[in-house]
ZATORMAR-670991 format. One record per residue (C-alpha): residue number from 1; residue in three letters; x, y, z. Coordinates in steps of 0.02 Angstrom, whole numbers. Layout:
% ZATORMAR-670991
(NUM; ALA; (X; Y; Z));
...
This chain:
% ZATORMAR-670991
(1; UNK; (0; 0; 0));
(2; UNK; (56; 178; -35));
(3; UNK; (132; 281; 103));
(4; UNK; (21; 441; 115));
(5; UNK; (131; 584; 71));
(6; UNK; (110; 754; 132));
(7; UNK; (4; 881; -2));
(8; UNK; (128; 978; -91));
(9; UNK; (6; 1099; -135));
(10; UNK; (-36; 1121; 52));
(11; UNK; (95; 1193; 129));
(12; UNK; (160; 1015; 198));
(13; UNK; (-18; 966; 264));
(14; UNK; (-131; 852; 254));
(15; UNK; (-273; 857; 116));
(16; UNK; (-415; 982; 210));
(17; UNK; (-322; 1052; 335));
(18; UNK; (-298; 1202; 294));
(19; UNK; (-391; 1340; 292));
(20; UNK; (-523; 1385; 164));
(21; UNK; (-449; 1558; 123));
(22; UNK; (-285; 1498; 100));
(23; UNK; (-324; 1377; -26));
(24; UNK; (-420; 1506; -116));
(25; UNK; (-267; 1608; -131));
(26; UNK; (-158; 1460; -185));
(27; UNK; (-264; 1436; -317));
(28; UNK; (-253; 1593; -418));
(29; UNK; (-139; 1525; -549));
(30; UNK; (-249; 1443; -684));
(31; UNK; (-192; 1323; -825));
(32; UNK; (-245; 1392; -999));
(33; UNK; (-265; 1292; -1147));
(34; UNK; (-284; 1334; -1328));
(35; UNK; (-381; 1237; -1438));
(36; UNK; (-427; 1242; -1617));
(37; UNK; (-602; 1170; -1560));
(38; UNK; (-724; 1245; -1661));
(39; UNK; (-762; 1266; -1838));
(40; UNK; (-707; 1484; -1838));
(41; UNK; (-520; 1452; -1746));
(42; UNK; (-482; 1446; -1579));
(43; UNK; (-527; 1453; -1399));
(44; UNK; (-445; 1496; -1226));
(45; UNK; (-505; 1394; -1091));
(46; UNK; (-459; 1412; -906));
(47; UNK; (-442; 1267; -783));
(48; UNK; (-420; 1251; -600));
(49; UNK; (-297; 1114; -627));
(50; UNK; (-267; 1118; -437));
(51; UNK; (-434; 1050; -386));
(52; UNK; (-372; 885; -473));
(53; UNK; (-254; 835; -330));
(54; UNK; (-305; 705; -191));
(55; UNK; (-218; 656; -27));
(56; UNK; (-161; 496; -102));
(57; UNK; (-34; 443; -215));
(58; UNK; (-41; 313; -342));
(59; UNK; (117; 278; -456));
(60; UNK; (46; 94; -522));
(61; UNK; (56; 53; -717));
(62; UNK; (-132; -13; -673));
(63; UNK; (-158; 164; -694));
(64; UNK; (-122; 194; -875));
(65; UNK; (-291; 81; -903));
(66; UNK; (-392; 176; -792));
(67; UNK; (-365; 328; -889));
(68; UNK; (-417; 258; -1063));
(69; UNK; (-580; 193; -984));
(70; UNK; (-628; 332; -877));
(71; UNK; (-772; 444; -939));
(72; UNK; (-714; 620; -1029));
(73; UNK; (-773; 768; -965));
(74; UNK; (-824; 934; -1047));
(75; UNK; (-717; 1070; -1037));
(76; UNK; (-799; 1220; -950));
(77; UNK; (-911; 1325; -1042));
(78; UNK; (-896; 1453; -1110));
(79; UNK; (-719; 1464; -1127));
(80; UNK; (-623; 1625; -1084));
(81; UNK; (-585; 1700; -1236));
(82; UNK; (-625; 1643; -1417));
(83; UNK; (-519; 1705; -1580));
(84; UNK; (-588; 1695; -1748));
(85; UNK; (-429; 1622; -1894));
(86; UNK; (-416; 1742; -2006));
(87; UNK; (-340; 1673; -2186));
(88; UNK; (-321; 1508; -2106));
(89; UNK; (-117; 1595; -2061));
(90; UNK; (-7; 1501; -1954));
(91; UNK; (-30; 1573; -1770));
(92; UNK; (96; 1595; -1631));
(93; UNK; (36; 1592; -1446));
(94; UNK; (149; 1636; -1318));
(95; UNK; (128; 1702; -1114));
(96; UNK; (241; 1825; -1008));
(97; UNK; (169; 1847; -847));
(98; UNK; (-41; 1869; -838));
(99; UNK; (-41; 1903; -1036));
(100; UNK; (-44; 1790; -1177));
(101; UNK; (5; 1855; -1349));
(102; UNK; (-87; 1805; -1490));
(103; UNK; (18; 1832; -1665));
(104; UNK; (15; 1775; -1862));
(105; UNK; (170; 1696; -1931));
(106; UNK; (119; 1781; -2096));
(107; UNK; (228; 1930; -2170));
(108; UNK; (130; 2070; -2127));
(109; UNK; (104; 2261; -2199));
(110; UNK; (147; 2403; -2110));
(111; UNK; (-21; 2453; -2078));
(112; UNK; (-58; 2290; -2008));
(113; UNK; (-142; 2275; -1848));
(114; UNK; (-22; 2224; -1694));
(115; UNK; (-27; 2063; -1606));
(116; UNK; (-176; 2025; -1453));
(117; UNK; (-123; 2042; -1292));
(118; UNK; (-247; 1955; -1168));
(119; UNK; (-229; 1989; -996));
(120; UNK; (-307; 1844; -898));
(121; UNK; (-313; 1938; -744));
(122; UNK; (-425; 2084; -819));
(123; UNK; (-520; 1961; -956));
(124; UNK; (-454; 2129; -1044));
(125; UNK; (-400; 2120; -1222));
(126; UNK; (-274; 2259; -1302));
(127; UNK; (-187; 2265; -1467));
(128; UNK; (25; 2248; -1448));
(129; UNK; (169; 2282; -1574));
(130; UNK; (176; 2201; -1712));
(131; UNK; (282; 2030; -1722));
(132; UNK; (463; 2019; -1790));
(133; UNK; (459; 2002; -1976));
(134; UNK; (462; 1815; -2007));
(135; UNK; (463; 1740; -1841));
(136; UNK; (511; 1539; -1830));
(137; UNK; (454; 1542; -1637));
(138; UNK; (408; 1632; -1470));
(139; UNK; (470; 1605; -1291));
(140; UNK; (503; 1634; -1126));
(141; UNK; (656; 1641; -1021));
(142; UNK; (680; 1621; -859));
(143; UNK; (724; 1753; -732));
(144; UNK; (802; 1762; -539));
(145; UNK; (915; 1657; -486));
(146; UNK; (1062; 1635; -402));
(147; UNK; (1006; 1734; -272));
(148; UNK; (1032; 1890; -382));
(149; UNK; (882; 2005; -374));
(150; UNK; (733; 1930; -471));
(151; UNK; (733; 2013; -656));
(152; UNK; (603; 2033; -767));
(153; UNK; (540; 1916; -881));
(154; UNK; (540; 1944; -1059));
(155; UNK; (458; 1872; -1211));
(156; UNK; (605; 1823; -1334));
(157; UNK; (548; 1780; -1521));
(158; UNK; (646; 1701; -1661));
(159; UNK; (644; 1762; -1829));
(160; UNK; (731; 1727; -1984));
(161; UNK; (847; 1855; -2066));
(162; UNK; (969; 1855; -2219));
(163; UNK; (1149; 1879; -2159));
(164; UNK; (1291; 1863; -2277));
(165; UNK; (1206; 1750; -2404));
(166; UNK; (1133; 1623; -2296));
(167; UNK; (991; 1642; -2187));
(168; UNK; (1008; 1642; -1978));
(169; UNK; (907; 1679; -1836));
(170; UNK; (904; 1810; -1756));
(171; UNK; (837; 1852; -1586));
(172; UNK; (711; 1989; -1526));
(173; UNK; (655; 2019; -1360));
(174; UNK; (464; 2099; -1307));
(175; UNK; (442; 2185; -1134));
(176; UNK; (346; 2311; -1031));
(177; UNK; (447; 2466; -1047));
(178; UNK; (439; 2656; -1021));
(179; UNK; (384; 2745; -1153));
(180; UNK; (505; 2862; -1215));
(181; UNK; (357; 2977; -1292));
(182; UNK; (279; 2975; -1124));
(183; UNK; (433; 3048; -1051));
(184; UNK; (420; 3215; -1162));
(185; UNK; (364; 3338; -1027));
(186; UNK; (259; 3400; -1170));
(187; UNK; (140; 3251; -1182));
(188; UNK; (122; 3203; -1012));
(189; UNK; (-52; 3109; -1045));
(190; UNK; (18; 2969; -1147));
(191; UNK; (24; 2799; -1069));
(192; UNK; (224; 2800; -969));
(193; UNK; (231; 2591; -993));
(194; UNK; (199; 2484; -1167));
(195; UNK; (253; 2333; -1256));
(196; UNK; (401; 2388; -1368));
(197; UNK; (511; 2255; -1450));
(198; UNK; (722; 2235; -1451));
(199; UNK; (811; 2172; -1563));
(200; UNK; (983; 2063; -1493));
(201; UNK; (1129; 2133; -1599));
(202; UNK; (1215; 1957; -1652));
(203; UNK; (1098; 1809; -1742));
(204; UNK; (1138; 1636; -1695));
(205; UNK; (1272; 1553; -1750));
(206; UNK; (1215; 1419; -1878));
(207; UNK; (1127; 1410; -2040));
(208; UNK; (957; 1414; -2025));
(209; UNK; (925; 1339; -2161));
(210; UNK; (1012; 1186; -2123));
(211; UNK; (967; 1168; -1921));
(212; UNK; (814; 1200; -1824));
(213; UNK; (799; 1229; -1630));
(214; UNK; (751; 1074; -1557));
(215; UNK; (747; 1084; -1360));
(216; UNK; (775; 1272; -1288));
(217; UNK; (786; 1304; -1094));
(218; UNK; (839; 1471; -992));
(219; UNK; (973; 1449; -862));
(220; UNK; (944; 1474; -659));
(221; UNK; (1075; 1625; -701));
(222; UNK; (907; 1720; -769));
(223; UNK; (1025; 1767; -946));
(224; UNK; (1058; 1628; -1024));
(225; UNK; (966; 1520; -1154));
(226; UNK; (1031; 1345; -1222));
(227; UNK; (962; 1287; -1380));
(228; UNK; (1002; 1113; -1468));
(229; UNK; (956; 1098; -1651));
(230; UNK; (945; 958; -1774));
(231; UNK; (968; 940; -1972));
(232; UNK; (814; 1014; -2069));
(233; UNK; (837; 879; -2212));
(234; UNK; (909; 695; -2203));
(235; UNK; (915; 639; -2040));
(236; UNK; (807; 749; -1952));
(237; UNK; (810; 681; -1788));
(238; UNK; (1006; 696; -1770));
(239; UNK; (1029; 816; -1652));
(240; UNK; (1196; 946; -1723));
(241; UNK; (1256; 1034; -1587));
(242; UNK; (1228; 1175; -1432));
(243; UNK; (1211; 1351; -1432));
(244; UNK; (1197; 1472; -1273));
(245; UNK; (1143; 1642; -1304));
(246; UNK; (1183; 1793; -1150));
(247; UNK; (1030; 1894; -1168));
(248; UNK; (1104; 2049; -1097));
(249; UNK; (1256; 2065; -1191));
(250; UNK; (1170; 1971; -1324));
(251; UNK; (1311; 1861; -1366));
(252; UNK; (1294; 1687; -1436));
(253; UNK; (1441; 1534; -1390));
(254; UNK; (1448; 1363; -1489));
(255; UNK; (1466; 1222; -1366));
(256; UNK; (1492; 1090; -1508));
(257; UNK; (1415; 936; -1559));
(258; UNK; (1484; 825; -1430));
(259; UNK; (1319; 862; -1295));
(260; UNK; (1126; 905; -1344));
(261; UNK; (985; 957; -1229));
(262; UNK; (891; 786; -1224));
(263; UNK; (707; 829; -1211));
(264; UNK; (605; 902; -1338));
(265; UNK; (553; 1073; -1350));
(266; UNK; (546; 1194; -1185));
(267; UNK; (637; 1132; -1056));
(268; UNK; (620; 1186; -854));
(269; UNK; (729; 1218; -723));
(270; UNK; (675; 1143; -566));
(271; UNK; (787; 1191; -421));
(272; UNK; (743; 1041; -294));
(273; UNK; (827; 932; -422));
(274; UNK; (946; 1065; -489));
(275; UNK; (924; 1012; -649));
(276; UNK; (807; 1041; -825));
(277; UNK; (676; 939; -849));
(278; UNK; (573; 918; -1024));
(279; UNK; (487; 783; -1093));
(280; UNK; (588; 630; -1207));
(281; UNK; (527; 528; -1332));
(282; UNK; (418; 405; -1337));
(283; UNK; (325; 476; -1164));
(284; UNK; (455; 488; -1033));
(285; UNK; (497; 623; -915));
(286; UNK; (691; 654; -922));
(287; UNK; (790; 771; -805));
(288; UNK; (972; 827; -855));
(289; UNK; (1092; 948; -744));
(290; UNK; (1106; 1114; -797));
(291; UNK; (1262; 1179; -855));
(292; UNK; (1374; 1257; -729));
(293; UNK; (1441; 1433; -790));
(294; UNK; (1502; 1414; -992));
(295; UNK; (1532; 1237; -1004));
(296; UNK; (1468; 1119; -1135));
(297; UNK; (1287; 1047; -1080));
(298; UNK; (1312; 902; -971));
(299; UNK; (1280; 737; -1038));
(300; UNK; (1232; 651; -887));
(301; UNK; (1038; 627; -877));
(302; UNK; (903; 538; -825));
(303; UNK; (736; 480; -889));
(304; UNK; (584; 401; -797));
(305; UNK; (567; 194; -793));
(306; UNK; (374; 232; -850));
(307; UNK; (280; 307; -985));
(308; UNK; (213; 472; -939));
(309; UNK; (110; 498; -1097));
(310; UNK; (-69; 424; -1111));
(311; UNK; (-45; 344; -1277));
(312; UNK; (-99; 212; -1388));
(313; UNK; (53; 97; -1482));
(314; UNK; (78; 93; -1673));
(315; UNK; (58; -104; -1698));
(316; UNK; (135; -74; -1845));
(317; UNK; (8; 3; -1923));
(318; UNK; (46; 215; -1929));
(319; UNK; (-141; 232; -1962));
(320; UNK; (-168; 181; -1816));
(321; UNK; (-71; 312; -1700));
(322; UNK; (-168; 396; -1589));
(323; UNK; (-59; 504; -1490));
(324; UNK; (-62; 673; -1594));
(325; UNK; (59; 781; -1476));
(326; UNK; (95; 822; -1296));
(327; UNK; (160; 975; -1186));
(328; UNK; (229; 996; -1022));
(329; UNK; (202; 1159; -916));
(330; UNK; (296; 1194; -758));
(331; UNK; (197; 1260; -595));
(332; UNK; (347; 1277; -491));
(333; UNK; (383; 1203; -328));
(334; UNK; (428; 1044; -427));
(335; UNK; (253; 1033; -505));
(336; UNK; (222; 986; -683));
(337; UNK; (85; 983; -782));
(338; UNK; (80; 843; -920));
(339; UNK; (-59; 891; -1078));
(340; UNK; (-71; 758; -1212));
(341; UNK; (-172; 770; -1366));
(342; UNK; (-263; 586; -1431));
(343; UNK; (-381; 545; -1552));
(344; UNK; (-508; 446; -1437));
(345; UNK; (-527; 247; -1463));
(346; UNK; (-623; 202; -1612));
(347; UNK; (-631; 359; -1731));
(348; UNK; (-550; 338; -1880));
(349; UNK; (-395; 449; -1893));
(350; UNK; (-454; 520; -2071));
(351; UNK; (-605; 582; -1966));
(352; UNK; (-519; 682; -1840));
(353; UNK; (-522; 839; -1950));
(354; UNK; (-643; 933; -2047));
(355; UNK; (-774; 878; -1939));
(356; UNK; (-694; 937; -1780));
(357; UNK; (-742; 771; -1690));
(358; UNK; (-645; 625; -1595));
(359; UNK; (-507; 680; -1491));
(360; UNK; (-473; 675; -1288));
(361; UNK; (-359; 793; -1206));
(362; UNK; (-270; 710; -1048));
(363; UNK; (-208; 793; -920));
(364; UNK; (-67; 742; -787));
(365; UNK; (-1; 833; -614));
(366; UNK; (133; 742; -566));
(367; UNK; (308; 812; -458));
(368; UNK; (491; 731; -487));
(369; UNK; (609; 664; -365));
(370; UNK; (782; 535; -363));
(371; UNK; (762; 391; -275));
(372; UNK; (893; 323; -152));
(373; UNK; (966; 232; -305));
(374; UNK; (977; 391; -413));
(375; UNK; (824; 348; -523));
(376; UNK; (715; 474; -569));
(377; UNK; (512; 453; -525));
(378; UNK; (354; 530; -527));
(379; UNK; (291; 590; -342));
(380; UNK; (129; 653; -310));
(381; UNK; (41; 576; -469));
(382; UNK; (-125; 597; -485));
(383; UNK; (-277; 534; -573));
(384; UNK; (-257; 598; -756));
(385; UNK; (-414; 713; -807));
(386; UNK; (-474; 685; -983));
(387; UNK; (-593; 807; -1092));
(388; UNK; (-684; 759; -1234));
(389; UNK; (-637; 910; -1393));
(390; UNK; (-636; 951; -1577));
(391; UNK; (-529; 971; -1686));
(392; UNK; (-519; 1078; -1851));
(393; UNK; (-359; 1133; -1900));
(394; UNK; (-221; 997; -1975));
(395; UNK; (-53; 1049; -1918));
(396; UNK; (-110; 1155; -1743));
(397; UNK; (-85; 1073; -1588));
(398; UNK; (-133; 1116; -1406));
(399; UNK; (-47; 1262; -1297));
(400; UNK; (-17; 1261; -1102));
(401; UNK; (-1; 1389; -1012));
(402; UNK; (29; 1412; -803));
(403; UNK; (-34; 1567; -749));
């Protein structure tokens, strides 16, 4: 029988013990999902994800079965915000603090409207700057750390740009920032704070068009940024090599081919374990040590002995695949949030489109720990929550947000 653990979410108590105030308070921090779930493009929903934890833990593989024969739920209704596609353009989504940015990855005009900020403290919608020309992705670093005082967080988008004959990436960073036309004594009623873009001074180091960013995670150091890319044709998932970037003196370093980042996509810092932690392939968790000062990434890590992802296997048959993608959002305090997209058990995969019906979001709380033997588990792993959706646009996949 499993030990009963203390509630991480409770201050070190016990389930119910604590007051009902301060639980209100704890929960303030939502988890927002965006979904191209109806037929006219997307929608924001907004889930207490912390109501989902129980005093009890359960970390058996009986529990992978549960989830696939548990009822799905409906996600809350309505949802908080819903975005009409326009021109059926690629979209970026992207949160810094209580705002999520809402962008096109089409070339735009200069008359062009700016990008949607949506602040989901307010429920207030504003219009931003425009994105970088041609931007290949949006991000956040990390800030605070090392016991330095905690700095600001800024969005940081990537965007392509011709240098010297061959095309790189080059960085650009959004923040909230005085207005300089505010500061003219002779205007004193314009706003003195707005969203104003940067752009870094060097790009990155490789050819874009040969390598894309793989795996990306900000350092504790709260100015650094690894990236690991791969090869855009051949073997695409051979991993090439390592790249830090300093954000404030906006110089890049090489760290070679010899060590890659080795999750997929955003990785988080999580400073019980002292290490980054992103998801692997094939649904495992995997933890590897952050890199101490300028040194090459460490190749020491560590994955979990189980299957994180609620999936179904291929059988040999790719027609049959049902996983369609997954995320992982960090709460802090060595929380995680798991989100995996599947089309539910008997829909035919040529009928998950168009018609907007068949798929299941699952979602997973789960924290991380080493056991005595070094191995790295899932603690506090709850019952996954599942939500029956639609789907209508090929090529979009869920975003997860903590906030």
């Amino acid at each position: 029988m499993a030990k009963r653990r203390r509630c991480d979410d409770c201050g070190g108590k016990r389930a119910g013990s604590e007051p009902a105030a301060k639980l209100q308070q704890q929960r303030r921090k939502h988890l927002y999902l965006v979904l191209d779930d109806w037929d006219k493009g997307f929608s924001l929903h907004k889930l207490d994800v912390l109501g989902f934890f129980f005093s009890s833990d359960s970390d058996e593989e009986e529990e992978e079965e549960e989830v696939e024969q548990q009822q799905l739920r409906r996600l809350p209704d309505p949802p908080a915000l819903r975005l009409t596609e326009t021109r059926h353009s690629p979209m970026l989504f992207a949160a810094l603090g209580s705002s999520v940015f809402i962008g096109s990855k089409e070339p735009c005009s200069a008359q062009a409207t700016g990008a949607l900020v949506y602040d989901t403290g307010t429920a207030a919608m504003a219009i931003g700057p425009r994105l970088p020309e041609d931007p290949c992705g949006l991000f956040v670093a990390g800030a605070g750390g090392g016991g330095e005082k905690k700095k600001k967080k800024k969005l940081y988008a990537l965007a392509y740009v011709e240098h010297e004959g061959t095309q790189r990436v080059s960085v650009q960073a959004l923040s909230w920032a005085r207005s300089a036309a505010a500061a003219l004594e002779a205007e004193p009623w314009l706003p003195s704070h707005g969203w104003s873009w940067e752009t870094l001074p060097a790009t990155a180091p490789f050819d874009a068009d040969e390598e894309s960013v793989a795996s990306y995670a900000a350092h504790p150091d709260g100015r650094t940024i690894f990236f690991s890319t791969r090869r855009r044709r051949c073997d695409r998932s051979r991993r090439v090599g390592t790249y830090s970037l300093d954000t404030e003196s906006g110089e890049w370093r090489s760290h070679g081919e010899g060590s890659v980042l080795p999750f997929q996509g955003q990785g988080y810092f999580e400073r019980e374990l002292d290490a980054w932690v992103g998801l692997h392939k094939d649904g495992y968790i995997c933890a590897c040590q952050a890199v101490s000062g300028t040194a090459a990434p460490a190749p020491e890590w560590r994955k979990t002995e189980h299957k994180l992802f609620r999936r179904h296997e291929d059988d040999g048959d790719p027609e049959r695949r049902r996983h369609l993608s997954a995320t992982l959002t960090y709460m802090g305090n060595n929380r995680f949030c798991l989100v995996e997209s599947a089309v539910r058990d008997g829909v035919d995969l040529r009928h998950t489109y168009g018609g907007g019906h068949g798929c299941a979001l699952h979602v997973t709380l789960f924290g991380l720990k080493y056991s005595r033997e070094g191995e790295l588990q899932a603690t506090v792993r709850r019952t996954t929550t599942s939500y029956k959706v639609s789907k209508y646009i090929p090529g979009f996949y869920h975003q997860a947000f903590w906030m």
